[in-house]
N, CA, C and O atoms as a Tripos MOL2 file, in Angstrom:
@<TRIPOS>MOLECULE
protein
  200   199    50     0     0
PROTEIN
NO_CHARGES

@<TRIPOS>ATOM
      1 N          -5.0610  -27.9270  -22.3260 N.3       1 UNK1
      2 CA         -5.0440  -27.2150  -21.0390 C.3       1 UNK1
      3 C          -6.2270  -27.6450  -20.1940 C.2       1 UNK1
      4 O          -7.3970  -27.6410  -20.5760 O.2       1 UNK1
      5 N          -5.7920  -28.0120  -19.0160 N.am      2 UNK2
      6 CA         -7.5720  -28.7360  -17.9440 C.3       2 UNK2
      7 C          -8.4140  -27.6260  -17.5510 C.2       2 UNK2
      8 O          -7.9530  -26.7080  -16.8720 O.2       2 UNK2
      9 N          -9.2200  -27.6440  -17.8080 N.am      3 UNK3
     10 CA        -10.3010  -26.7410  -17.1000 C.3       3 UNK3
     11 C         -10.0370  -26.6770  -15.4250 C.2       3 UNK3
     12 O          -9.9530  -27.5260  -14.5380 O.2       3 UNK3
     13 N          -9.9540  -25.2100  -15.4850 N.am      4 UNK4
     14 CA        -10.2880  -24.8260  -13.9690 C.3       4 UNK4
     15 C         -11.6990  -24.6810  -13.3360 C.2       4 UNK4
     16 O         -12.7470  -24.2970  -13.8570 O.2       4 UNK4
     17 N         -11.4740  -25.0380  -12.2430 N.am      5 UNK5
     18 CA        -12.8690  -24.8220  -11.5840 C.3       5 UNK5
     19 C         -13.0200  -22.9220  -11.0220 C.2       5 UNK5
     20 O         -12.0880  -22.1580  -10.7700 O.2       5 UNK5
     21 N         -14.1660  -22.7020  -10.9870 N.am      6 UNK6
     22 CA        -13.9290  -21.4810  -10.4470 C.3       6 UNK6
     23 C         -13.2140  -21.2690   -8.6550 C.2       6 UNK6
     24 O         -12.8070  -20.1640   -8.2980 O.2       6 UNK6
     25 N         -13.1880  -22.0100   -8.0840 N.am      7 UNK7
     26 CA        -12.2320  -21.8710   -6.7270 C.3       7 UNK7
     27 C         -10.9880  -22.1790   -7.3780 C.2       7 UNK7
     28 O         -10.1760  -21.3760   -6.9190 O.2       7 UNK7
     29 N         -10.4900  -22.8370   -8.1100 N.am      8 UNK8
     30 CA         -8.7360  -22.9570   -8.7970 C.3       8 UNK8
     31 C          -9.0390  -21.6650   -8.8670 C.2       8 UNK8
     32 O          -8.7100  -21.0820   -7.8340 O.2       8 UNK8
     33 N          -9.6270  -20.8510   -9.8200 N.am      9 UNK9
     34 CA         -9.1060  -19.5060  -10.4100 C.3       9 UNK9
     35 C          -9.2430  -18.2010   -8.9860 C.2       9 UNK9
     36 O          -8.7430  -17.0840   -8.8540 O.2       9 UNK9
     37 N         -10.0720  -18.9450   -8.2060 N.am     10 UNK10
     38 CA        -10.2860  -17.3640   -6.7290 C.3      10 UNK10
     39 C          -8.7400  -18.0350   -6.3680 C.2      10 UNK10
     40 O          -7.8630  -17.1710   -6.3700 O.2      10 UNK10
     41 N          -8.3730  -19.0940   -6.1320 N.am     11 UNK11
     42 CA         -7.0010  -19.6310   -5.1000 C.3      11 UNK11
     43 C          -6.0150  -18.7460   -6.1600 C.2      11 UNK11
     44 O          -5.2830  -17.8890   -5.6650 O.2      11 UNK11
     45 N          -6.0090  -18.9190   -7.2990 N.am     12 UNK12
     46 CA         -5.0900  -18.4680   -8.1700 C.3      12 UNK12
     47 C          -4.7590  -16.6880   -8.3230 C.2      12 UNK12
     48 O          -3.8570  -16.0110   -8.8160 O.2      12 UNK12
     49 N          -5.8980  -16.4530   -7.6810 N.am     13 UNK13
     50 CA         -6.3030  -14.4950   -7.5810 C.3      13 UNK13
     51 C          -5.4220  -14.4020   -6.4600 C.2      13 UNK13
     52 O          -4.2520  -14.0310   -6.3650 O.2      13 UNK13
     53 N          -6.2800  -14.8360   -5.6110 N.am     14 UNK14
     54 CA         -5.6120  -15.0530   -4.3860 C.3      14 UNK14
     55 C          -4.3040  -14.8130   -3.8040 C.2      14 UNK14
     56 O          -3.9420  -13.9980   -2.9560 O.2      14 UNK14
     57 N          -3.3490  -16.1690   -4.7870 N.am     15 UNK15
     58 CA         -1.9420  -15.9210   -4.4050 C.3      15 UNK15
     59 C          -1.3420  -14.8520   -5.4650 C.2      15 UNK15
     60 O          -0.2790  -14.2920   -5.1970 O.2      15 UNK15
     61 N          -2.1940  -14.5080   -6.9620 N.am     16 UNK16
     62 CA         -1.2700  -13.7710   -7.1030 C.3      16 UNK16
     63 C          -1.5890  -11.9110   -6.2900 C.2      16 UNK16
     64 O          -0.8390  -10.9400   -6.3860 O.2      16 UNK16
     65 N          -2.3030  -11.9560   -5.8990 N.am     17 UNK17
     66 CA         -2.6510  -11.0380   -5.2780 C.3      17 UNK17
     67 C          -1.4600  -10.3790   -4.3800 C.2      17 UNK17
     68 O          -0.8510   -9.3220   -4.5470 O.2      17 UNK17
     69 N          -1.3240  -11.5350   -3.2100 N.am     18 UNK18
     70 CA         -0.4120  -11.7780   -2.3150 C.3      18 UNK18
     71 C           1.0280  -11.1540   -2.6690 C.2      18 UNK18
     72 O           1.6700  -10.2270   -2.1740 O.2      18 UNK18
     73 N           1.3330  -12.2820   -4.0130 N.am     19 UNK19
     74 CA          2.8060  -11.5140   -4.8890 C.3      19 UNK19
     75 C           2.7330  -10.6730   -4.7020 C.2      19 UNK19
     76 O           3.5930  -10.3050   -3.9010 O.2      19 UNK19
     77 N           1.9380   -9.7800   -5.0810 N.am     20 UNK20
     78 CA          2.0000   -8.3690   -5.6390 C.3      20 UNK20
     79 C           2.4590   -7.3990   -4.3830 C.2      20 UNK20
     80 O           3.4110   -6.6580   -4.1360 O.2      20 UNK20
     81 N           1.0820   -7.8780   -3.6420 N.am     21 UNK21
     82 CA          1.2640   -7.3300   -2.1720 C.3      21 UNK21
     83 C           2.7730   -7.1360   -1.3250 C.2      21 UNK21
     84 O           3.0610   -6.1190   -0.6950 O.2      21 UNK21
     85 N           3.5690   -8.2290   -1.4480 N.am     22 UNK22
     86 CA          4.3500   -8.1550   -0.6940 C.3      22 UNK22
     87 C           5.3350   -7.6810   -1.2920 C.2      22 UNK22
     88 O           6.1940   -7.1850   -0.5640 O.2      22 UNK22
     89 N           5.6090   -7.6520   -3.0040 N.am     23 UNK23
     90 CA          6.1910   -6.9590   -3.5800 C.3      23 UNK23
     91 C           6.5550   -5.3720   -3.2880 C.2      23 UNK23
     92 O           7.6320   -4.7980   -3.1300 O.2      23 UNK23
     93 N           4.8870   -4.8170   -3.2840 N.am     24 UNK24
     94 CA          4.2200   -3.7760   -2.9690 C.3      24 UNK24
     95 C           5.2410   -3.4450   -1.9580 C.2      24 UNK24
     96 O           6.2040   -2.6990   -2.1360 O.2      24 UNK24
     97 N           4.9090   -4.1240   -0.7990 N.am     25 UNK25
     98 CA          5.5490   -3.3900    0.6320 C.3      25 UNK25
     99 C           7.0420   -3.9100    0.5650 C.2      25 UNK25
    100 O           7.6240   -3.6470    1.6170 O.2      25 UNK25
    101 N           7.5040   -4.2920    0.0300 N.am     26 UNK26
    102 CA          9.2320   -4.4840   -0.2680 C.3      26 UNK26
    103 C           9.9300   -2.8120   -0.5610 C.2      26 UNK26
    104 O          10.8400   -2.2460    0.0460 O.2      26 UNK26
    105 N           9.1480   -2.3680   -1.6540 N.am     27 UNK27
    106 CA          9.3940   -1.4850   -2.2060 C.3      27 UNK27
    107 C           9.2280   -0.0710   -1.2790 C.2      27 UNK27
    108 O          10.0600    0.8010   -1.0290 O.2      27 UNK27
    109 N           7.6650   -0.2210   -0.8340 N.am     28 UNK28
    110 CA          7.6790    0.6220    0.6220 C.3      28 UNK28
    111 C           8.7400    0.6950    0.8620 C.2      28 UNK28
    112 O           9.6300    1.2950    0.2600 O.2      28 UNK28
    113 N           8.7900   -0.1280    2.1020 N.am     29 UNK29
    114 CA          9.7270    0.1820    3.2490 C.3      29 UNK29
    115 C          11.3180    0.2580    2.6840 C.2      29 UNK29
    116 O          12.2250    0.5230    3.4720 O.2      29 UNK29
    117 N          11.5940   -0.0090    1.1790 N.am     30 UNK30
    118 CA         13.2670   -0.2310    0.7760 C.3      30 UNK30
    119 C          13.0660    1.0250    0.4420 C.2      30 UNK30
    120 O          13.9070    1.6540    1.0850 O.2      30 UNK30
    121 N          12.2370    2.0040   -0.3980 N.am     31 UNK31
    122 CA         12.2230    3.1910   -0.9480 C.3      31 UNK31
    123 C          11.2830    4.1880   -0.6160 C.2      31 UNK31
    124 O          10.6760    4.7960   -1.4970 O.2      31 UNK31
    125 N          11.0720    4.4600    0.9060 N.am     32 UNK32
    126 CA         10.0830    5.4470    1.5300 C.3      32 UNK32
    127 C           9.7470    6.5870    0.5110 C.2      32 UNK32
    128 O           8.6820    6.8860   -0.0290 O.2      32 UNK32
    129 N          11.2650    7.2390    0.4060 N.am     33 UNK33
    130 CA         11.0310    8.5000   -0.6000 C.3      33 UNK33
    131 C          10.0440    8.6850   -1.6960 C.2      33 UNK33
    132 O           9.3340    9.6860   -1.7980 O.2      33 UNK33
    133 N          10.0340    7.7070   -2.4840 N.am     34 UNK34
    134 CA          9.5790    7.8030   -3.7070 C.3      34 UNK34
    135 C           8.2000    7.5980   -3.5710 C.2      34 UNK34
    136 O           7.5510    7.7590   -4.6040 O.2      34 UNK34
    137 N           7.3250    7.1500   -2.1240 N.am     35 UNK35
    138 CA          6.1090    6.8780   -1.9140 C.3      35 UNK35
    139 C           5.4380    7.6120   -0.9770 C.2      35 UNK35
    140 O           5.6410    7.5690    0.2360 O.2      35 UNK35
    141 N           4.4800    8.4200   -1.6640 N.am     36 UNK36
    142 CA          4.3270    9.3130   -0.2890 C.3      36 UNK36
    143 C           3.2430    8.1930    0.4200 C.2      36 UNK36
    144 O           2.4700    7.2880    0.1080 O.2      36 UNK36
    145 N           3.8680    9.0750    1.8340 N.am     37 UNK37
    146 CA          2.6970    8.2310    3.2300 C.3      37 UNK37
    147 C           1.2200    8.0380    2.8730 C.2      37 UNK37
    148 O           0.8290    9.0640    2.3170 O.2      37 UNK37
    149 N           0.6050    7.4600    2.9380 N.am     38 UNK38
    150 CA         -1.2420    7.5550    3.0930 C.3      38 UNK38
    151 C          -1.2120    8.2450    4.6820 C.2      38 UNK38
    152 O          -0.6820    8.3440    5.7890 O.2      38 UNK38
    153 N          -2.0300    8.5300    3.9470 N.am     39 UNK39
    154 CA         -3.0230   10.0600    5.0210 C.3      39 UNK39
    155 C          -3.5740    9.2170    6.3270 C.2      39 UNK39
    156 O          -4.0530    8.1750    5.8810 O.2      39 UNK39
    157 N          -3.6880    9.2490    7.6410 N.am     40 UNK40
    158 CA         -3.9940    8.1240    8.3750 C.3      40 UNK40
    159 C          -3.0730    6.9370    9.0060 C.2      40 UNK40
    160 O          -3.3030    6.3640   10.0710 O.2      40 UNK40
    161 N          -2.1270    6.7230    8.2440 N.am     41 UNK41
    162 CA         -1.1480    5.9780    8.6950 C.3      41 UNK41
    163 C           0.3200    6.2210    9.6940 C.2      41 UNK41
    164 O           1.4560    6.2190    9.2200 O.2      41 UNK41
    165 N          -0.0020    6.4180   11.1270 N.am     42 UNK42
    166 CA          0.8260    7.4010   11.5080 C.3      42 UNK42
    167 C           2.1450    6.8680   11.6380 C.2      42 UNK42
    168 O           2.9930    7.7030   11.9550 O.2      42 UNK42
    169 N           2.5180    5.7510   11.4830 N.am     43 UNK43
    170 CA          4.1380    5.1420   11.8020 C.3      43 UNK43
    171 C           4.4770    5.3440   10.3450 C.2      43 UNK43
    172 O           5.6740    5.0570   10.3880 O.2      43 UNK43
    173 N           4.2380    5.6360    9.1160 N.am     44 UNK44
    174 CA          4.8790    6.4480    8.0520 C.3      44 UNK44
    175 C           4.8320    7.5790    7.9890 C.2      44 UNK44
    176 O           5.9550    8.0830    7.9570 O.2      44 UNK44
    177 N           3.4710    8.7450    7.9300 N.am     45 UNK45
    178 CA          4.1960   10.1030    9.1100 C.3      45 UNK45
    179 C           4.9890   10.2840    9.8610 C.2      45 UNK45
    180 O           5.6650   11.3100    9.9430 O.2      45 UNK45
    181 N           5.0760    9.1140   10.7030 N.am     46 UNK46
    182 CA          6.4320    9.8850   11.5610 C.3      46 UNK46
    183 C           7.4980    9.4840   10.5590 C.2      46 UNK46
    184 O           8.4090   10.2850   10.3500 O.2      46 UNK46
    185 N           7.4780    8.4010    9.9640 N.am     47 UNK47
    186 CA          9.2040    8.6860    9.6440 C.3      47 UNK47
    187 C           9.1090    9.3190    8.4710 C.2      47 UNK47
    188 O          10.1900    9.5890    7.9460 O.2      47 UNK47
    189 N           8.2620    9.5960    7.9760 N.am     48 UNK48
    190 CA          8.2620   10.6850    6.9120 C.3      48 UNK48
    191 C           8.9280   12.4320    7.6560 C.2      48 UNK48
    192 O           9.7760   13.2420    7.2810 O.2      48 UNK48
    193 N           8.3560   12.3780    8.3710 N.am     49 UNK49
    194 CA          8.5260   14.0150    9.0750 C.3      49 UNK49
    195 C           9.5250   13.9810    9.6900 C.2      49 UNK49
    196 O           9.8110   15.0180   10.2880 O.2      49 UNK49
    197 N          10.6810   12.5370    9.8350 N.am     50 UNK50
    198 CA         11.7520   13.0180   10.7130 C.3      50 UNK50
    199 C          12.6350   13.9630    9.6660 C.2      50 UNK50
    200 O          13.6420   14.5490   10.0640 O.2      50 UNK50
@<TRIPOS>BOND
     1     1     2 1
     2     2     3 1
     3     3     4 2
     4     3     5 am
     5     5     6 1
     6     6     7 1
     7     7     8 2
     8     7     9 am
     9     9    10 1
    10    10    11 1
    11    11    12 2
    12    11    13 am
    13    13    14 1
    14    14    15 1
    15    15    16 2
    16    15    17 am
    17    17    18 1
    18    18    19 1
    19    19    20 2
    20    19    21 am
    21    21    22 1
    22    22    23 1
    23    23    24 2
    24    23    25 am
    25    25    26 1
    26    26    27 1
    27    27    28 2
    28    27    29 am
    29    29    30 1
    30    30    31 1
    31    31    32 2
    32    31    33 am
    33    33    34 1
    34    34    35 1
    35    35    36 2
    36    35    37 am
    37    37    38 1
    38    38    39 1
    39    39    40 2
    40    39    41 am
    41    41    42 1
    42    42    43 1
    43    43    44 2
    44    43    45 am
    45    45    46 1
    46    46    47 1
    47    47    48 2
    48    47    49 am
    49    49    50 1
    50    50    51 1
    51    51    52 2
    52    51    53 am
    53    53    54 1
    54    54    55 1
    55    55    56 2
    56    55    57 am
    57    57    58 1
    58    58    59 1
    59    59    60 2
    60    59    61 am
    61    61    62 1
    62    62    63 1
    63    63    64 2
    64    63    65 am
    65    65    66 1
    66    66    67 1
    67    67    68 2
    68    67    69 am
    69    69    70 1
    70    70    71 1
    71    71    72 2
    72    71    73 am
    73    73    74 1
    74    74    75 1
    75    75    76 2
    76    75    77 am
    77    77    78 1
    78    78    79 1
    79    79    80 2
    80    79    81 am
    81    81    82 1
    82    82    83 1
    83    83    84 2
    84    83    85 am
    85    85    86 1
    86    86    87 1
    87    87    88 2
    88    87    89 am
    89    89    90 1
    90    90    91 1
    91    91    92 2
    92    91    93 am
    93    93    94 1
    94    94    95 1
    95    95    96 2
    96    95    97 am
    97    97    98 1
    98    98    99 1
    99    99   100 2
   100    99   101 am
   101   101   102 1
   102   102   103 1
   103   103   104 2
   104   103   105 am
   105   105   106 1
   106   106   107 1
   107   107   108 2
   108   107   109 am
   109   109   110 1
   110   110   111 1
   111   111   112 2
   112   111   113 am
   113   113   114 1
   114   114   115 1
   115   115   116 2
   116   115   117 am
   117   117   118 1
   118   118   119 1
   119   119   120 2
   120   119   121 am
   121   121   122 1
   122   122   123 1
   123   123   124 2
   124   123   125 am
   125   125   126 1
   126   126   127 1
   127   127   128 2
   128   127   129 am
   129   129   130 1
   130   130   131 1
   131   131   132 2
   132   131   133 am
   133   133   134 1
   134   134   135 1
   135   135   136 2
   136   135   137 am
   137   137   138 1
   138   138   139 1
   139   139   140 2
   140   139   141 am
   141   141   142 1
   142   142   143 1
   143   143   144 2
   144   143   145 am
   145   145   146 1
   146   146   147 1
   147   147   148 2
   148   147   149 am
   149   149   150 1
   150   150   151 1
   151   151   152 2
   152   151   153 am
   153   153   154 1
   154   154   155 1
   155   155   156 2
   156   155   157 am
   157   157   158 1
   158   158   159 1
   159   159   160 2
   160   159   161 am
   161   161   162 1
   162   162   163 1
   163   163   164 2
   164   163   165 am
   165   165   166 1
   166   166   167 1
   167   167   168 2
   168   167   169 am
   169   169   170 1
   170   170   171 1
   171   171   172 2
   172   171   173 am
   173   173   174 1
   174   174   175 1
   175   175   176 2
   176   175   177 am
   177   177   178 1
   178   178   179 1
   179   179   180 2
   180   179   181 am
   181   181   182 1
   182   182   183 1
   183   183   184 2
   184   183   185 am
   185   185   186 1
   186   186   187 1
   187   187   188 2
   188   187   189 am
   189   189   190 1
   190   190   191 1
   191   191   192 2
   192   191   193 am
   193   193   194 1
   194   194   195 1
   195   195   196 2
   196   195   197 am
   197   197   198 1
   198   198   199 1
   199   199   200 2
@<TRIPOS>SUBSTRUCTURE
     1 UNK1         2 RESIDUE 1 A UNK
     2 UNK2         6 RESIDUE 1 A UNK
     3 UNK3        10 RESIDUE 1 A UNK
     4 UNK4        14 RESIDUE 1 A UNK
     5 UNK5        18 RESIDUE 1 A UNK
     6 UNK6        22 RESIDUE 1 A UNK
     7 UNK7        26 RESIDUE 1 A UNK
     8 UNK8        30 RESIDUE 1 A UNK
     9 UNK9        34 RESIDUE 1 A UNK
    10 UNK10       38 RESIDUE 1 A UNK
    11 UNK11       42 RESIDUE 1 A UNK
    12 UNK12       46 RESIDUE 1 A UNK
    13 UNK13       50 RESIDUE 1 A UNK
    14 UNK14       54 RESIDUE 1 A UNK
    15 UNK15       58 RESIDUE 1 A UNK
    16 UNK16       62 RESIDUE 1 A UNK
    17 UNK17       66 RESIDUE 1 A UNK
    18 UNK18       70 RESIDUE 1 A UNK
    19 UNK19       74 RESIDUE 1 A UNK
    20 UNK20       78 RESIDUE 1 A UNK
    21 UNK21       82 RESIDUE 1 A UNK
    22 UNK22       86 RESIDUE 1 A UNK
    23 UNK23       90 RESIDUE 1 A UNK
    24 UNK24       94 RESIDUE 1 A UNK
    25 UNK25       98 RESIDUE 1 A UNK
    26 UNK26      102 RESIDUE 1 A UNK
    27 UNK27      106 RESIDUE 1 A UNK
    28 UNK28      110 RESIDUE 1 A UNK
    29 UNK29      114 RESIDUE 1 A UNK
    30 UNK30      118 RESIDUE 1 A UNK
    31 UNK31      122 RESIDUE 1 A UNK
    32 UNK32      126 RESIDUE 1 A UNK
    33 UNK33      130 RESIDUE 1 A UNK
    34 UNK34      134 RESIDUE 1 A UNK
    35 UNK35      138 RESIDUE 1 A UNK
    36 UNK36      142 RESIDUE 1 A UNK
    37 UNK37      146 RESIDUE 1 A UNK
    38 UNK38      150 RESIDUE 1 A UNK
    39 UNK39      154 RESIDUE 1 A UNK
    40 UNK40      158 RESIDUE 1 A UNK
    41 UNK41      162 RESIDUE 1 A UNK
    42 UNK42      166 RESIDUE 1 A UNK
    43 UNK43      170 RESIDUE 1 A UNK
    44 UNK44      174 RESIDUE 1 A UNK
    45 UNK45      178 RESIDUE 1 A UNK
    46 UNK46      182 RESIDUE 1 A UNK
    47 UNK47      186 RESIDUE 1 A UNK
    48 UNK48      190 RESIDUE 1 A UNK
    49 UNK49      194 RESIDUE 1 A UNK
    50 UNK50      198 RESIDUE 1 A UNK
């Protein structure tokens, strides 16, 4: 296996970070219900409260 440099492994955080992230908000916006709003965020309050 080649040795990584430590910037391979931040690039590698990085994107998997990203995955996750957008995973993350897939799930948001496909399944509002099951996630409550953060406190502060007012365009999920509102459609929370319709």
């Amino acid at each position: 296996m080649p040795h990584l440099s430590p910037l391979n492994w931040f690039s590698i955080a990085i994107f998997f970070y990203m995955c996750v992230y957008t995973i993350f908000s897939l799930i948001w916006w496909h399944q509002p219900i099951l996630i409550q709003p953060m406190k502060g965020d007012k365009s999920k309050e509102t459609l929370w409260n319709w």
